[in-house]
N, C-alpha and C positions, 0 to 999 in steps of 0.2 A: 553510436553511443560508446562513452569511454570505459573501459572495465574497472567498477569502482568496487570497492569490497572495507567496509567497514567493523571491524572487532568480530568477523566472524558471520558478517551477512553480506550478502551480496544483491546488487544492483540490478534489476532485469527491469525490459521495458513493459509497456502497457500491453502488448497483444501477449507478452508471454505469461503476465497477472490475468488475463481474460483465460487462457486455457487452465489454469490452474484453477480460476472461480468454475467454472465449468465443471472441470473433474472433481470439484471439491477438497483440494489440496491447502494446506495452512502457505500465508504471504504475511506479509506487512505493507500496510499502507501508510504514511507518513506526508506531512508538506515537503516542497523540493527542498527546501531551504536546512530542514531538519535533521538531524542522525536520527535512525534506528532506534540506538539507546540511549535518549536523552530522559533527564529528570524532571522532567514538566509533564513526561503521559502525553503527548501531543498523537503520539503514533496508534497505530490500532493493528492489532493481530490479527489477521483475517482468517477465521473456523467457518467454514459454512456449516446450517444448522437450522431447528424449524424455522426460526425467524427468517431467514434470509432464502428460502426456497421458494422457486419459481419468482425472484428478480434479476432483474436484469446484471448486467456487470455495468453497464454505462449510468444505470438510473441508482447502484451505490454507488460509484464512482462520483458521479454529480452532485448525491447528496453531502458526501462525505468532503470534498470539496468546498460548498455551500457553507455549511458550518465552521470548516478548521483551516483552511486557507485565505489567506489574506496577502498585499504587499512585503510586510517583513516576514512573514514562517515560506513566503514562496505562492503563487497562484495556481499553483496546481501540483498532482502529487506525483510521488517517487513511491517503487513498489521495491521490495527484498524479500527476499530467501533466506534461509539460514546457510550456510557453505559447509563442506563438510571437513 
C-alpha cells in the first residue's frame, strides 16, 4: 500500500484499524474514493463507547460499508489516523 497522507491524516490499512478498534483508539473510517475532510460528512470518526462494545470489527466494518458505500464514493472503506 502506497504512503498516502492527506492534510494531516494518514492512510493505514484494515488489520492496523482492527488493532486499534480492539484497544479502543480513535481512526476514521471513510469510502475509498473520499478524503478524510470532505464537506458532505461522508466519513465517520471512530470513538469506541457503550454502543459499540463487545462488536465485532468486521460486523461494523460490513455495516458501515452497507450503508455509505457505493460505485461512485468507492465499494469499500479507507481507514486514517491523524499524523502528528
Amino acid at each position: 500500500m502506497n504512503k498516502i497522507i492527506i492534510d494531516g491524516f494518514k492512510r493505514i490499512n484494515k488489520s492496523q484499524a482492527r488493532k486499534l478498534f480492539e484497544n479502543e483508539k480513535q481512526f476514521f473510517i471513510v469510502p475509498r474514493k473520499v478524503s478524510p475532510l470532505n464537506s458532505w460528512g461522508l466519513g465517520m470518526e471512530v470513538i469506541i463507547n457503550n454502543w459499540s462494545v463487545g462488536e465485532s470489527f468486521q460486523n461494523f466494518v460490513n455495516s458501515y460499508e452497507y450503508y455509505n458505500c457505493n460505485n461512485e464514493l468507492g465499494t469499500y472503506s479507507a481507514f486514517y489516523v491523524k499524523s502528528e
